[in-house]
N, C-alpha and C positions, 0 to 999 in steps of 0.2 A: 823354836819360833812360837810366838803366843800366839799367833792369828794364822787364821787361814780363808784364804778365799779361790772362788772358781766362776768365771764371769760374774753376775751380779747378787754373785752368793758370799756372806762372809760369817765365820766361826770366831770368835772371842774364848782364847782360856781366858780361867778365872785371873790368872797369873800375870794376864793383861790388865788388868782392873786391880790389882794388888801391886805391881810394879809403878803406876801411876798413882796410888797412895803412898807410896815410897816416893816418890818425885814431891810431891805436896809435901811431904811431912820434912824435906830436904836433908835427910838423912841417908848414909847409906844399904845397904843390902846386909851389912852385918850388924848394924846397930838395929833394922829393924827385927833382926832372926834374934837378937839380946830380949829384944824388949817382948818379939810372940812366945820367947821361950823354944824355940827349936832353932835347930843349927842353921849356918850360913847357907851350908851344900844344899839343905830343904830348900830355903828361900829362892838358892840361885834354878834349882830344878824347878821351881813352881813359876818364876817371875819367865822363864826362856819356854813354859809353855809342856814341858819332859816330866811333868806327872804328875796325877790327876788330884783337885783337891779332896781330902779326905773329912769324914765327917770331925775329924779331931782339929783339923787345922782351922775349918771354917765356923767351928765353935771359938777358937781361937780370935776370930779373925772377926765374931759377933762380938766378942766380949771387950776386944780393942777397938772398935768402932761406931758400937751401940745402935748394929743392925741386925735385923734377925737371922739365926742362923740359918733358915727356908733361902733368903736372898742369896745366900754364898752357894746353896746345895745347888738351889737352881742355875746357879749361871755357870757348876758344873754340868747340872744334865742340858739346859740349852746348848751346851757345847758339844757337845757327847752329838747329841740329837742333829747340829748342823752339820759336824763331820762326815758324820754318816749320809745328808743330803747330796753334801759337796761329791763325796767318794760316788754317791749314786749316780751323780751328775753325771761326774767324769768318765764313769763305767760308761754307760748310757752314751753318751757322745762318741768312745771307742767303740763300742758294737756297732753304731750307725756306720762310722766308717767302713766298719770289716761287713757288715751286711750291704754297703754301696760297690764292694769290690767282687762280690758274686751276684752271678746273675740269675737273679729271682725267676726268670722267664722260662730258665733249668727246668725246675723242679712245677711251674703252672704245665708246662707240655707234657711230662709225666705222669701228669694228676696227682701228684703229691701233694700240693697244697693248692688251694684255690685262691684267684688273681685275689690281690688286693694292691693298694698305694698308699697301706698305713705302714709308717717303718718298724712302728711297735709289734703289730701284727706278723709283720714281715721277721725280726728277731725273735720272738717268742714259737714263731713256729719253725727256726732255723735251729735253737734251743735245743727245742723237744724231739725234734727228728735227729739232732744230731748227739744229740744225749750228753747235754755240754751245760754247765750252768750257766756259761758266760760264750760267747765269739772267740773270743778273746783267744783262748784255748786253742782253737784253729790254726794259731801261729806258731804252735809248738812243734817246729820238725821231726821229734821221734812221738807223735801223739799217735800213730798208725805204722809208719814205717820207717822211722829213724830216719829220715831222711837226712841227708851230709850237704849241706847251703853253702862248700867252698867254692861254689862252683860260678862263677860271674853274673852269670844268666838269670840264675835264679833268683827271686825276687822275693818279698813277703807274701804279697799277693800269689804267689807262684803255691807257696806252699800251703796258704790259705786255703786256695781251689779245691789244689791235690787234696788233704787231705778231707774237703767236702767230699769232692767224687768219688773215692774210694770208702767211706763212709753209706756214700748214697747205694755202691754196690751193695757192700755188705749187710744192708740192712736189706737191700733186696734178695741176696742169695741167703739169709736168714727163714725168710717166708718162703724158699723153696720147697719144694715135696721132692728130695732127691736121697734117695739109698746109699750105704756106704762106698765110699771108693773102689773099682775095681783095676787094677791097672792091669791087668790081664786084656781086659777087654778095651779099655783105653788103646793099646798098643794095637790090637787086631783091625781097630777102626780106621786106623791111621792114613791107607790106603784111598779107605774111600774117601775121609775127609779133604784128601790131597786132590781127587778127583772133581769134586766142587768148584774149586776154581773157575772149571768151563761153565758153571750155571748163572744163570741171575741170582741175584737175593732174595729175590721168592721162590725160588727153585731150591735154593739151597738149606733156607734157614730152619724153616720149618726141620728137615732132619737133620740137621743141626742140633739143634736141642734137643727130638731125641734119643739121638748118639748119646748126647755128652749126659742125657738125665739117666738113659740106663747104665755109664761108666759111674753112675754117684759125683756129678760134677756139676755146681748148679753153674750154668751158664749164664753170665749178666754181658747182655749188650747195649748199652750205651751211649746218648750222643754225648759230645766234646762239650766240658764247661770249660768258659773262655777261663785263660790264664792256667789254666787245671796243669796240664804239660806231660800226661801220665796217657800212655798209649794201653798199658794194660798191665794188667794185675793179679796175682793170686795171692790168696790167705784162706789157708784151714781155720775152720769153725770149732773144727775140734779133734780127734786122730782120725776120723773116720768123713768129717765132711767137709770139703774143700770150693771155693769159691772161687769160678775164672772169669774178671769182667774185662772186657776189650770197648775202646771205644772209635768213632768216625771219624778220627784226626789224618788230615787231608784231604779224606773221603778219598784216595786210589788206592784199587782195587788189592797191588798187590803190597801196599802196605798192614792194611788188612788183614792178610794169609800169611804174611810175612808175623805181623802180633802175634798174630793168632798160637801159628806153630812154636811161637818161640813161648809161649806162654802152657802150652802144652806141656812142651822140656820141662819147663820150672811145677808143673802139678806133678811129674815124675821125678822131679827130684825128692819127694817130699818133705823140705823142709818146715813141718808143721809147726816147728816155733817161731818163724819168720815171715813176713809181709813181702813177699819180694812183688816191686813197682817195675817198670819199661816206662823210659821215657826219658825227659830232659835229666833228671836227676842220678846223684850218684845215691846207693844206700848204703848199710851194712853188710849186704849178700856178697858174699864170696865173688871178686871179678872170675874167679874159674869157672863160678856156676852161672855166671851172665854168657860168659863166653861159651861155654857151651850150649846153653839155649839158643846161641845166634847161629853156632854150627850146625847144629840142628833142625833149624829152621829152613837155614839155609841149604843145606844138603835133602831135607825131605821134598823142597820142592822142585830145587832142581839140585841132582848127583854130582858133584866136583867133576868127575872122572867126566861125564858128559857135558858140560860146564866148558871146560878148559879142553875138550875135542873141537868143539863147536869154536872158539875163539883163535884155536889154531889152526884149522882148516875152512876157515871163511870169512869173507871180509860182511862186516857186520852194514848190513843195508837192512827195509824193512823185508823184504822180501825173505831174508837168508833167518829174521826171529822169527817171522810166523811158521816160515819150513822148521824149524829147528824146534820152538814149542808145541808146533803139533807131534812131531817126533816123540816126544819125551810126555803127550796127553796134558800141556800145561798153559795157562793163558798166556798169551803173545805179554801180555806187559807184565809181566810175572820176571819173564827174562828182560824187559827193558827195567823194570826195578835194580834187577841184579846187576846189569851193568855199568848202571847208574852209580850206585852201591861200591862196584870195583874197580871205577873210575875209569873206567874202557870208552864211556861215551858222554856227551856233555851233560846236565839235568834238564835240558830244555830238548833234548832229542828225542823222537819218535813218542811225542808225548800222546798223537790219534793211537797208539796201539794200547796203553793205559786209562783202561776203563774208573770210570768214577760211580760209587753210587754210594748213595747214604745207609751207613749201618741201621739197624735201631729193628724194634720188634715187627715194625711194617715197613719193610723196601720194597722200591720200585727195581 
């Protein structure tokens, strides 16, 4: 194609302006490649636009038309030069899109960037935090964690988010001040962290972090970017520093402890060459090594073997979960999760024993 255009932008090849001398001079495309002295195939590549004219042709091309050869060069670089406008356009108009599908108001509540409602502003500082030359990029499923998009649900925008938010972690658990990994001591803490449950979020969090900063574990807590879809995450920084970010998707309580633990498993499993994500998405991680973080998970906070006692010797009202989670030191909807979870009881049941509160560096 000799031309190109992108709304009220247009590119002219030379090859458009030489095809149209050929119309005039009502001859064909091989009579005039006879007459410039080069082959047809030249002609036919330069008249469709497929390659560029050269200083030799448009010498050529002066001396058959008794125009200066500057005219011919130029109306290669003015093409050159509008392509490039058009491509910029275009670029330009895609990033706006993909900067309309994340929500800017993210990263103003974090103090990451400061408000603005220029889009330019808005893309160039999405850019440089995200260490992207383009948005664009953002679309790429394995750009963080290989993500696998067979999956229905999943959307462009889906993976866009994700891979902002998991980005926005790791660039936060990059600026942590956290020692190397101990999983000695990870494992020892286990206890108490499971103990937490019974606290508020200002009760808990504070030693929360740091538990997990003397384990060498920098802790990212996180609110939910819309569409994002990723409940939680690790990714080693390097063999020794490992990144665990969870975020407030749903805001109940025992979804929360529920990430959380399962996300613990996957810092012990050490896979340091791997991104493994929690959440709507499938990845590359091993299904043995997801399933096992959900046993895990699920077993630290409440024991199977106590689990399946309680289900067989009582009939589930509220009265018989809060007996039963205080038994076991655990919050009452901790066990309405789980039975949620094993389909024992509806999702809309005992929903007053499931506590809600907003994750993030300040809870109420």
């Amino acid at each position: 194609m000799n031309n190109k255009h992108y709304k009220d932008l247009y590119a002219f090849h030379p090859g458009y302006y030489v095809n149209q001398l050929i119309e005039e001079l009502e001859i064909t495309q091989e009579d005039f490649a006879l007459r410039m002295g080069v082959s047809a195939k030249t002609i036919s590549l330069l008249v469709h636009g497929e390659t560029d004219l050269s200083e030799d042709m448009a010498l050529k091309l002066s001396n058959m038309f008794g125009m200066s050869i500057d005219v011919w060069l130029n109306l290669q670089k003015e093409y050159l030069k509008k392509v490039l406008e058009i491509e910029r356009e275009r670029e330009l108009d895609q990033q706006k899109e993909i900067a309309s599908l994340i929500d800017y108001s993210f990263f103003i509540k974090l103090g990451i960037f400061p408000p603005t409602s220029n889009v330019m502003e808005k893309i160039q500082n999405l850019c440089s935090y995200f260490k992207v030359s383009n948005l664009s990029t953002l679309k790429e499923p394995d750009l963080l964690a290989n993500f696998r998009t067979g999956i229905r649900t999943v959307e462009e925008k889906n993976i866009i988010n994700a891979n902002a938010w998991l980005q926005t972690a790791v660039n936060i658990g990059r600026e942590m001040d956290c020692g190397d990994f101990n999983e000695r001591k990870l494992k020892a803490y286990i206890p108490e962290i499971r103990s937490m449950t019974l606290q508020s979020p200002r009760e808990f969090y504070p030693r929360l972090v740091e538990i997990f900063k003397d384990c060498g574990i920098c802790f990212v807590l996180l609110p939910q970017l819309k569409n994002c879809g990723i409940n939680g995450a690790v990714k080693w920084i390097n063999k020794q520093k490992v990144v665990l970010a969870i975020n407030d998707r749903m805001h109940y309580a025992d979804v929360f402890w529920f990430s959380l633990f399962h996300e613990i498993k996957h810092v012990l499993q050490k896979k340091i060459t791997k991104t493994i994500i929690s959440g709507i998405y499938q990845t590359d991680i091993d299904e043995a090594l997801e399933e096992e973080a959900n046993l895990f998970s699920r077993n630290t906070l409440i024991p199977i073997d106590k689990f399946d006692k309680y289900i067989q010797t009582n009939k589930i009202t509220t009265t018989s979960i809060i007996s039963f989670a205080k038994s076991i030191d655990i919050h009452p909807g901790i066990v309405v999760g789980r039975l949620i979870n094993e389909k024992k009881i509806h999702p809309s049941y005992y929903h007053n024993l499931r506590s809600k509160y907003q994750i993030g560096p300040i809870s109420n």
